[in-house]
PDB file with SEQRES, HELIX, SHEET and CRYST1 records, atoms N, CA, C and O in Angstrom:
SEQRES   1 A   66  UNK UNK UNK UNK UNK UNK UNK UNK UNK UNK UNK UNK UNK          
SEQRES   2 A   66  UNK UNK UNK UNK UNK UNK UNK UNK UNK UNK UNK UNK UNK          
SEQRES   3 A   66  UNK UNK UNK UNK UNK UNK UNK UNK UNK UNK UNK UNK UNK          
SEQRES   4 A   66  UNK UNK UNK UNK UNK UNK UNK UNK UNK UNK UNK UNK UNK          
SEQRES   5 A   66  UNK UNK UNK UNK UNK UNK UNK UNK UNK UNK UNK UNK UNK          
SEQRES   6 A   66  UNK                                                          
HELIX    1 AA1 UNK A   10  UNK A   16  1                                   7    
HELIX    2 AA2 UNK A   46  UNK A   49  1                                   4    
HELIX    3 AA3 UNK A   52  UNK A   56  1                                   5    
SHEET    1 AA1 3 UNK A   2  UNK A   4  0                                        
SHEET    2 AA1 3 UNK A  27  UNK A  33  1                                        
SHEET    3 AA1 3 UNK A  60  UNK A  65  1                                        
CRYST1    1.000    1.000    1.000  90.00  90.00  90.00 P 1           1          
ATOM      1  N   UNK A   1      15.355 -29.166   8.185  1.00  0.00           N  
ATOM      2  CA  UNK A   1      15.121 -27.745   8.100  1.00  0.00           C  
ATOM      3  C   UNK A   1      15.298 -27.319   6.647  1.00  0.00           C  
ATOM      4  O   UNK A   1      16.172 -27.895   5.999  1.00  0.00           O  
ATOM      5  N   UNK A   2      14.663 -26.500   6.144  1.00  0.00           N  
ATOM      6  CA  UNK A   2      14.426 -26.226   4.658  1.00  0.00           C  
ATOM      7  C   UNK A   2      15.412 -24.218   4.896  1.00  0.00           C  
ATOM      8  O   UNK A   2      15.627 -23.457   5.839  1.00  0.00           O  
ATOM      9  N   UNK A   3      15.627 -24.226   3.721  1.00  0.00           N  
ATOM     10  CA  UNK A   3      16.286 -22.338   3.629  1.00  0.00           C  
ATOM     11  C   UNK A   3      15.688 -21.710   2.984  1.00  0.00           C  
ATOM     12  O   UNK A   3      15.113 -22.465   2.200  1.00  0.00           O  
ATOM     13  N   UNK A   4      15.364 -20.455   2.747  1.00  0.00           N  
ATOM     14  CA  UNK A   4      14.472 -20.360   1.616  1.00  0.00           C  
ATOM     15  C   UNK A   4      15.470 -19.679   0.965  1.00  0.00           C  
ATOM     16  O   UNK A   4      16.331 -18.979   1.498  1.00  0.00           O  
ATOM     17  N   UNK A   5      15.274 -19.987  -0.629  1.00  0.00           N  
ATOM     18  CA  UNK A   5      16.256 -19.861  -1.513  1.00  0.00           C  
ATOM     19  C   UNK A   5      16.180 -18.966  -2.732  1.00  0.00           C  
ATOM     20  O   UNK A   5      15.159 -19.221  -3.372  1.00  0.00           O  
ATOM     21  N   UNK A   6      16.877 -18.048  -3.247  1.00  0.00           N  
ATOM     22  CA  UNK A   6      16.718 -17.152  -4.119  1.00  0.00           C  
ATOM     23  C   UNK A   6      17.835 -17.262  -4.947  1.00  0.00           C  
ATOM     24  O   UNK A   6      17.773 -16.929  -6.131  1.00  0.00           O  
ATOM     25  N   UNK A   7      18.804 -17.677  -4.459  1.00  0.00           N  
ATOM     26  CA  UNK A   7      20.208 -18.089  -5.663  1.00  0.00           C  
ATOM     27  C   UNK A   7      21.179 -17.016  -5.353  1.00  0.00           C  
ATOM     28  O   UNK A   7      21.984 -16.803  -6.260  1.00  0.00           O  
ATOM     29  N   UNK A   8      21.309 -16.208  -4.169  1.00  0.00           N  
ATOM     30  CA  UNK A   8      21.907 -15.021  -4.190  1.00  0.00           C  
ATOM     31  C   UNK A   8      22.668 -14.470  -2.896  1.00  0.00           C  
ATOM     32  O   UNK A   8      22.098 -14.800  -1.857  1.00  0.00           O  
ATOM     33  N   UNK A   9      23.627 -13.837  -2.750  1.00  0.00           N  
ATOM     34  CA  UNK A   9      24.176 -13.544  -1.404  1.00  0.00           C  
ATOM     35  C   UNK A   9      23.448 -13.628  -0.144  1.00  0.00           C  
ATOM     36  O   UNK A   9      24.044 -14.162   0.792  1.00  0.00           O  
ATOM     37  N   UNK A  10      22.254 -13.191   0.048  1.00  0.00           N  
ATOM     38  CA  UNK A  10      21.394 -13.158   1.137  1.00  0.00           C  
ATOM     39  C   UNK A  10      20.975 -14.714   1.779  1.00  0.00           C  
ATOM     40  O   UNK A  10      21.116 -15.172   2.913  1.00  0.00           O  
ATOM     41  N   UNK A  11      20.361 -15.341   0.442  1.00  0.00           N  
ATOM     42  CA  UNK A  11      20.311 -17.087   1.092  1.00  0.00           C  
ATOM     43  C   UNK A  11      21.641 -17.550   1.162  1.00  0.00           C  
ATOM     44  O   UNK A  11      21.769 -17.815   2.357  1.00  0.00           O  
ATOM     45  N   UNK A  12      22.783 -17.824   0.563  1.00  0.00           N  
ATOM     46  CA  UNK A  12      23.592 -17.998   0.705  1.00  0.00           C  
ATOM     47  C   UNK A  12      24.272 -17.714   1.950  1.00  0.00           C  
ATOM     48  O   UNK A  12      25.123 -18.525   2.315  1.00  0.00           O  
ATOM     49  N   UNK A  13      23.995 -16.523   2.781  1.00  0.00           N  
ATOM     50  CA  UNK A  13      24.320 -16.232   4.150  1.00  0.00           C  
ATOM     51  C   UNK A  13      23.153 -16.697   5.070  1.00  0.00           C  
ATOM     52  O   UNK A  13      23.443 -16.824   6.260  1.00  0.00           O  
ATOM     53  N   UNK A  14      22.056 -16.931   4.745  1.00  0.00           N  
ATOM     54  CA  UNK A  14      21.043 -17.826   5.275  1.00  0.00           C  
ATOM     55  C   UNK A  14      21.020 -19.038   5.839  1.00  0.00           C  
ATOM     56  O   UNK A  14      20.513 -19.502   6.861  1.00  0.00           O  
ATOM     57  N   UNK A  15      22.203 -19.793   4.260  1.00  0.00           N  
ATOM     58  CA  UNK A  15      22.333 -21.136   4.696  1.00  0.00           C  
ATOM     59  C   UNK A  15      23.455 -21.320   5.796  1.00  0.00           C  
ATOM     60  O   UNK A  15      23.468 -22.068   6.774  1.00  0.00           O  
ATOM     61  N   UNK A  16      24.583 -20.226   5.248  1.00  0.00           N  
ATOM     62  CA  UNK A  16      25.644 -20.522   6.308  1.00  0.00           C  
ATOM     63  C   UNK A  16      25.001 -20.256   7.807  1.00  0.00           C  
ATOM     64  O   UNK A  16      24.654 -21.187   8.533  1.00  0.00           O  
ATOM     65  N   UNK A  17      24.958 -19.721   7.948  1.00  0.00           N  
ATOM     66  CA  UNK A  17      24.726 -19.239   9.678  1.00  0.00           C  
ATOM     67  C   UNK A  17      23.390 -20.257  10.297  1.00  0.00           C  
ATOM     68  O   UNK A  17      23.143 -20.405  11.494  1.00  0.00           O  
ATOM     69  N   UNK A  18      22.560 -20.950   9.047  1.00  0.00           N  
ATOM     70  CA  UNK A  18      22.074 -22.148  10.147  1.00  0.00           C  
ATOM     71  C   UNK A  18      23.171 -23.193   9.945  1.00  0.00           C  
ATOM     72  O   UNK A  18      23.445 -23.788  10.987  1.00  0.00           O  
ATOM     73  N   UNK A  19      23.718 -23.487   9.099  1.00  0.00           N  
ATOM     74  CA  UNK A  19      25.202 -24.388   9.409  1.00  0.00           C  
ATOM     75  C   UNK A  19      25.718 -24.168  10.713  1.00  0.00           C  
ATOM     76  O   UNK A  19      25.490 -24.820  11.733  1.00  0.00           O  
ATOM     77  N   UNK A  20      26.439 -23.175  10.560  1.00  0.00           N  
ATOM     78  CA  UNK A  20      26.958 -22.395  11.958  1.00  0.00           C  
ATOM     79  C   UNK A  20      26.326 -22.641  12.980  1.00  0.00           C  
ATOM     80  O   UNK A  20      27.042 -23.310  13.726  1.00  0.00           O  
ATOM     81  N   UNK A  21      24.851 -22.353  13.631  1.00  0.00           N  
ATOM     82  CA  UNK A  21      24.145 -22.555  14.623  1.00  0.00           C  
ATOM     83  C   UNK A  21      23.752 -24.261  14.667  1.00  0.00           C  
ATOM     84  O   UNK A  21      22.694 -24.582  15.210  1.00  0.00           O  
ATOM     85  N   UNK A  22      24.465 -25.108  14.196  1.00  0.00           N  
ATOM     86  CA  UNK A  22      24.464 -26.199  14.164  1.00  0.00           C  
ATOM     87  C   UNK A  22      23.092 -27.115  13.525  1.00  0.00           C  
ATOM     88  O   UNK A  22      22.794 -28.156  14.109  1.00  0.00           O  
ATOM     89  N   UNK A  23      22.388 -26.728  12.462  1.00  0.00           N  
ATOM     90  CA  UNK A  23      21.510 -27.237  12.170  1.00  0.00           C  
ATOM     91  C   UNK A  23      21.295 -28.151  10.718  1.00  0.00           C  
ATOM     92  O   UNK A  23      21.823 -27.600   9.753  1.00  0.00           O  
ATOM     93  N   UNK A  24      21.072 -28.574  10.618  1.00  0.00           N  
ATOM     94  CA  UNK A  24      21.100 -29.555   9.514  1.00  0.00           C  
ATOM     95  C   UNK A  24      20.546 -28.889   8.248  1.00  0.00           C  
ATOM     96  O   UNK A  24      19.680 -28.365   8.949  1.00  0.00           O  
ATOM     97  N   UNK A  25      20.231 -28.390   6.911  1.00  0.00           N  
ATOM     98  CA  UNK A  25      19.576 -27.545   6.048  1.00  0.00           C  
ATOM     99  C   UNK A  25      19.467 -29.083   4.890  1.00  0.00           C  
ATOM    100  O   UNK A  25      20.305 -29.611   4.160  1.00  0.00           O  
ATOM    101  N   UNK A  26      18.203 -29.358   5.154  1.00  0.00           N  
ATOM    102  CA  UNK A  26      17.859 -30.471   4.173  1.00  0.00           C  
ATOM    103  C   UNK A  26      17.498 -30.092   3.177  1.00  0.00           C  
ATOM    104  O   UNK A  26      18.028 -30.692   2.242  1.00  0.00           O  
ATOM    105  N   UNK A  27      16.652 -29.166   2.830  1.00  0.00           N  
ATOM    106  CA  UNK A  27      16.389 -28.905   1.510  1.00  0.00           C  
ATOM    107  C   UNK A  27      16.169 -27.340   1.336  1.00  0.00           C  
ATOM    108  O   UNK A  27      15.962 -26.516   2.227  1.00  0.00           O  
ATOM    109  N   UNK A  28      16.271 -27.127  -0.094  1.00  0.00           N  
ATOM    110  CA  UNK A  28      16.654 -25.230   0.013  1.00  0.00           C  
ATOM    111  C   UNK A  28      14.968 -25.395  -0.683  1.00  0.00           C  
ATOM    112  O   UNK A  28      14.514 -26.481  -1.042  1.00  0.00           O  
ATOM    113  N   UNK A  29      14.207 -24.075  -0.769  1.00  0.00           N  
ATOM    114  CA  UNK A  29      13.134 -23.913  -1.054  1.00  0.00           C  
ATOM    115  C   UNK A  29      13.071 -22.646  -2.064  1.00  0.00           C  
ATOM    116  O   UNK A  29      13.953 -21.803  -1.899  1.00  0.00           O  
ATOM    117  N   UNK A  30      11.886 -22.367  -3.347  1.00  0.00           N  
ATOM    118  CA  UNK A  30      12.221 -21.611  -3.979  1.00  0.00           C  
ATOM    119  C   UNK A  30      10.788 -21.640  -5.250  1.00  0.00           C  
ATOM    120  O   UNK A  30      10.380 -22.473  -6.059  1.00  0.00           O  
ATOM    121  N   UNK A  31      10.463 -20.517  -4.927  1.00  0.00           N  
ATOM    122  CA  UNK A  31       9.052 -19.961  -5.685  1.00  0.00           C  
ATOM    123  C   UNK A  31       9.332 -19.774  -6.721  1.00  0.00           C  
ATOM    124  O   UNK A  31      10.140 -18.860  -6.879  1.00  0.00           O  
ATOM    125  N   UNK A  32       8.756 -20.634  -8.179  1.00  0.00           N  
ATOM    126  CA  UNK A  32       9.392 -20.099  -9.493  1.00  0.00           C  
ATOM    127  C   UNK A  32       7.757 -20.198  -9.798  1.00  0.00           C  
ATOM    128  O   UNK A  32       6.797 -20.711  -9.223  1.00  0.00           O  
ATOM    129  N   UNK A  33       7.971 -19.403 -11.056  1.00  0.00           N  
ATOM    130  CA  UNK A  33       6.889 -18.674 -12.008  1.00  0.00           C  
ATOM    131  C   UNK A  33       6.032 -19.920 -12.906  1.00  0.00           C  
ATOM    132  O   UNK A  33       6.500 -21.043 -13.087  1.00  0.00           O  
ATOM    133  N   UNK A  34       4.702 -19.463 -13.409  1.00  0.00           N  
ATOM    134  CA  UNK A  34       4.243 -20.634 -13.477  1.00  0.00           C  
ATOM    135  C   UNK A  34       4.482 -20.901 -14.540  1.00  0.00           C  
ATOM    136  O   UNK A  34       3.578 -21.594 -15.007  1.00  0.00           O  
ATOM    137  N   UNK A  35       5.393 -20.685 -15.337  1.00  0.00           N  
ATOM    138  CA  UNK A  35       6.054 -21.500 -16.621  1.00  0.00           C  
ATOM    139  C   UNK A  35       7.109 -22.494 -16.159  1.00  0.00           C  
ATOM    140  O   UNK A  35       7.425 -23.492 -16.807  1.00  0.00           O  
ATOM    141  N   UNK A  36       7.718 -22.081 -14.784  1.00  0.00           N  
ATOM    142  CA  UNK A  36       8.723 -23.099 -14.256  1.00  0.00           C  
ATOM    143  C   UNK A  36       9.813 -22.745 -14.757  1.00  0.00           C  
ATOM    144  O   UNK A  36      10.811 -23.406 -14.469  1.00  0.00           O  
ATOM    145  N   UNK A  37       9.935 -21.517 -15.716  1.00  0.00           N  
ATOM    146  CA  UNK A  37      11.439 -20.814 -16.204  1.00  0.00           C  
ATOM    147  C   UNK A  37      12.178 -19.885 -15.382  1.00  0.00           C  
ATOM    148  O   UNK A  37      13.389 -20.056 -15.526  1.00  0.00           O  
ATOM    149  N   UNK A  38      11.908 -19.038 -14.636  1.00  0.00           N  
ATOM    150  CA  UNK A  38      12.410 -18.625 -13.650  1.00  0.00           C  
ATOM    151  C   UNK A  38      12.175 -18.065 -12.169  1.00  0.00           C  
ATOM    152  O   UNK A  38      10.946 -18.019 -12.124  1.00  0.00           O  
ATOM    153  N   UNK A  39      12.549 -17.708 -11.188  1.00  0.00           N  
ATOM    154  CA  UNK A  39      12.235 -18.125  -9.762  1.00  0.00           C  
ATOM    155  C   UNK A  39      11.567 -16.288  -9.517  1.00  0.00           C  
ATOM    156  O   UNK A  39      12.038 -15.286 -10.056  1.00  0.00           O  
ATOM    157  N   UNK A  40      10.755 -16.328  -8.857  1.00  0.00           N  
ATOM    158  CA  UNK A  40       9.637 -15.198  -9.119  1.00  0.00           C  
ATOM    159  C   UNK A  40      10.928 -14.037  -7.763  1.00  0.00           C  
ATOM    160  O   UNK A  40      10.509 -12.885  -7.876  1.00  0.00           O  
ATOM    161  N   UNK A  41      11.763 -14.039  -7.047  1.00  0.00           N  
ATOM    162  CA  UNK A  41      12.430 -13.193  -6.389  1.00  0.00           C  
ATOM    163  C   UNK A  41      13.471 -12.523  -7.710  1.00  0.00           C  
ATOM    164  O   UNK A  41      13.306 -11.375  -8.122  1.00  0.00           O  
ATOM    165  N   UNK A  42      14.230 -13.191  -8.101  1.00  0.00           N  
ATOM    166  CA  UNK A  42      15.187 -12.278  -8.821  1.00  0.00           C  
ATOM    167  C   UNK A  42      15.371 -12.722 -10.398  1.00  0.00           C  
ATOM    168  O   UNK A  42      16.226 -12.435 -11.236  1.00  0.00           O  
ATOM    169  N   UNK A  43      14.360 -13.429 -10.428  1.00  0.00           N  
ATOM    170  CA  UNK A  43      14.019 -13.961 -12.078  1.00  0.00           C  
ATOM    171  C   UNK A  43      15.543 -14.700 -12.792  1.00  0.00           C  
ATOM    172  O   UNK A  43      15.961 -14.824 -13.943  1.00  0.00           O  
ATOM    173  N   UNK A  44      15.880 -14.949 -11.904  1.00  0.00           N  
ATOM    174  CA  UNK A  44      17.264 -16.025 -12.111  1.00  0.00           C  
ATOM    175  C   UNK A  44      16.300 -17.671 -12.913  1.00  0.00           C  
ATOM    176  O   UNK A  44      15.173 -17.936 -12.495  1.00  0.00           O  
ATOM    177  N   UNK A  45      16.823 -18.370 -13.778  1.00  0.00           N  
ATOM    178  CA  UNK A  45      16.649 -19.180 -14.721  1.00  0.00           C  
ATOM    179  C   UNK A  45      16.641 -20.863 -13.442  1.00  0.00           C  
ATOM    180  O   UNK A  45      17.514 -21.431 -12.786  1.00  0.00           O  
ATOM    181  N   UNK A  46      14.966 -21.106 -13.687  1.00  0.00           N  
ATOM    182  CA  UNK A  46      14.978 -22.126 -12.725  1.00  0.00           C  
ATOM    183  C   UNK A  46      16.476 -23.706 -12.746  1.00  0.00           C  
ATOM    184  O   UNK A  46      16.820 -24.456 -11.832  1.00  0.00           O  
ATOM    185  N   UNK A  47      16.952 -23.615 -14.161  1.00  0.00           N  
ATOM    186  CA  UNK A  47      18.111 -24.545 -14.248  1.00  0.00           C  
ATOM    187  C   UNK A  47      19.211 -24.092 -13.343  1.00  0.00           C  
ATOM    188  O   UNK A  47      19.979 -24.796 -12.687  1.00  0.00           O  
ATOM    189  N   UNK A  48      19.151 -22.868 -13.420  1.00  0.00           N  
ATOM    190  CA  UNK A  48      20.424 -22.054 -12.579  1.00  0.00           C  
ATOM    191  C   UNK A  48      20.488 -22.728 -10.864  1.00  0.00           C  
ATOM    192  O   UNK A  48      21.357 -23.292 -10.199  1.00  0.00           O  
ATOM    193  N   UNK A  49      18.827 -22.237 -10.589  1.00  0.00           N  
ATOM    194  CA  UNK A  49      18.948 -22.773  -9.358  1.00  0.00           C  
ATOM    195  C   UNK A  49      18.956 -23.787  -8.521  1.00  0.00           C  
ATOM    196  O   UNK A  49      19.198 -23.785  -7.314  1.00  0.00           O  
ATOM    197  N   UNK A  50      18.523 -25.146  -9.620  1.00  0.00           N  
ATOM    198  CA  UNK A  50      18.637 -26.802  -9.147  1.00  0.00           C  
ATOM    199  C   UNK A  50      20.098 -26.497  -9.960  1.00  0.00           C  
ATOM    200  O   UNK A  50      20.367 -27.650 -10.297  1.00  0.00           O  
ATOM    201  N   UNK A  51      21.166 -25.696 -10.464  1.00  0.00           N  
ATOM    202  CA  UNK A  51      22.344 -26.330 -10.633  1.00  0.00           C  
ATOM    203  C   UNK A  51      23.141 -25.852  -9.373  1.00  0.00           C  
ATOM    204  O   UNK A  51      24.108 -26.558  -9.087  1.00  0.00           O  
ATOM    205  N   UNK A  52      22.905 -24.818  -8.607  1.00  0.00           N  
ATOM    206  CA  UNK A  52      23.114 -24.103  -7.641  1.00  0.00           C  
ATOM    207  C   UNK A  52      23.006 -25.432  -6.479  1.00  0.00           C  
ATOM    208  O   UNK A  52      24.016 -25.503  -5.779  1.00  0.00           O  
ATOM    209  N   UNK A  53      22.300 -26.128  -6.280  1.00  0.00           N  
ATOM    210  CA  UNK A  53      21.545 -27.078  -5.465  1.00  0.00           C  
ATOM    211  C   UNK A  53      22.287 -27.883  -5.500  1.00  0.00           C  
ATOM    212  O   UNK A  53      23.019 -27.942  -4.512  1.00  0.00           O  
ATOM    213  N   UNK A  54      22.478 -28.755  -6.431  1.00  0.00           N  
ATOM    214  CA  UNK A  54      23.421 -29.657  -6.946  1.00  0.00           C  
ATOM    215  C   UNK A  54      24.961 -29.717  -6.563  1.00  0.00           C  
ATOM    216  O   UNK A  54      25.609 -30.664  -6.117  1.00  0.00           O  
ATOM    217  N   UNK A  55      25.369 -28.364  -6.887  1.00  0.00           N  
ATOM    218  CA  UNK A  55      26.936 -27.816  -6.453  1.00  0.00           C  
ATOM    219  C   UNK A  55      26.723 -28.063  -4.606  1.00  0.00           C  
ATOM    220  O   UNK A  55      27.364 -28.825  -3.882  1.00  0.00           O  
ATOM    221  N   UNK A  56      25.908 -27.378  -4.335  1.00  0.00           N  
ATOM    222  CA  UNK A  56      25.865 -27.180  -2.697  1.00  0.00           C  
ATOM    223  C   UNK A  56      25.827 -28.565  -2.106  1.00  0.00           C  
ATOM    224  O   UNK A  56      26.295 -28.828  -0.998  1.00  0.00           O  
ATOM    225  N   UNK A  57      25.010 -29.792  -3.229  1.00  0.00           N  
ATOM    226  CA  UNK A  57      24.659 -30.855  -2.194  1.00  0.00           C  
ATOM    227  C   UNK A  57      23.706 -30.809  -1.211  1.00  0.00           C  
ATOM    228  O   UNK A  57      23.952 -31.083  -0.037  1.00  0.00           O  
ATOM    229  N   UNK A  58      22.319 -30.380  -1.744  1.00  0.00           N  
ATOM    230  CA  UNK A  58      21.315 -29.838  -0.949  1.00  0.00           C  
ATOM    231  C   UNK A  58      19.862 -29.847  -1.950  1.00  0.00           C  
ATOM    232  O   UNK A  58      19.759 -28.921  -2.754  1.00  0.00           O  
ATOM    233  N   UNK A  59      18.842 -30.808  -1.898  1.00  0.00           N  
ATOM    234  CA  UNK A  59      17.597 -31.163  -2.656  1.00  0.00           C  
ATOM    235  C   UNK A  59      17.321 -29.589  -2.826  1.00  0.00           C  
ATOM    236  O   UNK A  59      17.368 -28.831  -1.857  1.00  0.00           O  
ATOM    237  N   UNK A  60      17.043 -29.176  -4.070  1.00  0.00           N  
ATOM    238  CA  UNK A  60      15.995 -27.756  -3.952  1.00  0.00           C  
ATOM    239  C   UNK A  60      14.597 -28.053  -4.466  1.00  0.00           C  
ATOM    240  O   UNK A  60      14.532 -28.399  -5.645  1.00  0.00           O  
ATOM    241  N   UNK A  61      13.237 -27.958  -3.629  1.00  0.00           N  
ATOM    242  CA  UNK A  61      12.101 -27.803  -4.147  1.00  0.00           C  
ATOM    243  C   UNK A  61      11.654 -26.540  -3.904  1.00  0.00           C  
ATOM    244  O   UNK A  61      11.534 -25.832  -2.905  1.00  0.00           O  
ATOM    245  N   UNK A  62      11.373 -26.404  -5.430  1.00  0.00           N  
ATOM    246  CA  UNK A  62      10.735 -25.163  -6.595  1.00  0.00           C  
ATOM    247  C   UNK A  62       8.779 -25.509  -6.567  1.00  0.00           C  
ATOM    248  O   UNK A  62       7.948 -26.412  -6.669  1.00  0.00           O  
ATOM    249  N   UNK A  63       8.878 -24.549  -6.427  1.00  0.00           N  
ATOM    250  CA  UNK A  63       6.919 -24.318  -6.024  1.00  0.00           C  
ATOM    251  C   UNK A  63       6.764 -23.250  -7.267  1.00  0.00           C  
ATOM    252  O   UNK A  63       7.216 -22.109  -7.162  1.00  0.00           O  
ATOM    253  N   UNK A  64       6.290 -23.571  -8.100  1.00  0.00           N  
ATOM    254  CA  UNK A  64       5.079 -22.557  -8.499  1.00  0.00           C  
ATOM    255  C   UNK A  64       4.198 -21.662  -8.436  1.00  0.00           C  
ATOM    256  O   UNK A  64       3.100 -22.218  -8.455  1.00  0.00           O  
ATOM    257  N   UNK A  65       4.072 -20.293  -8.354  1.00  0.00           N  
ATOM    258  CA  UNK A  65       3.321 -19.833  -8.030  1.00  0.00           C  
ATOM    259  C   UNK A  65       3.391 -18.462  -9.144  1.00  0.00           C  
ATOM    260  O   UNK A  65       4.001 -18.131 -10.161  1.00  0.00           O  
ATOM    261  N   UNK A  66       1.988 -17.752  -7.908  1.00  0.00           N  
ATOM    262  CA  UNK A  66       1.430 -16.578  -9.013  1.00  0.00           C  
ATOM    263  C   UNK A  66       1.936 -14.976  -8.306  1.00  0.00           C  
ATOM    264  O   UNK A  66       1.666 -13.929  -8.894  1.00  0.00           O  
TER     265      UNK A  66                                                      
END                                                                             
């Protein structure tokens, strides 16, 4: 099961409560801009959010888009 990910209180309560409902969260998901510098929801710095990923212990794939 994938989360979709923004780096911010809201996914962060996203991920918990499918924890909670017993589900596995394999990878977090997350739309960044097409320079690949920051994530097109809250313009947080795409390093921020694979370091975010990293801490959690959870693959994040970053998509590109317009």
């Amino acid at each position: 099961m994938a989360v979709s990910w923004a780096g911010g209180k809201d996914s962060s309560l996203a991920y918990y409560r499918t924890m909670l409902a017993g589900y596995e969260v394999s990878y977090l998901l997350n739309f960044i801009t097409q320079d690949a510098k920051t994530s097109m929801t809250h313009g947080l710095s795409s390093e921020l959010l694979r370091s975010q990923a990293k801490v959690i212990g959870t693959p994040i794939i970053q998509r590109k888009t317009t």
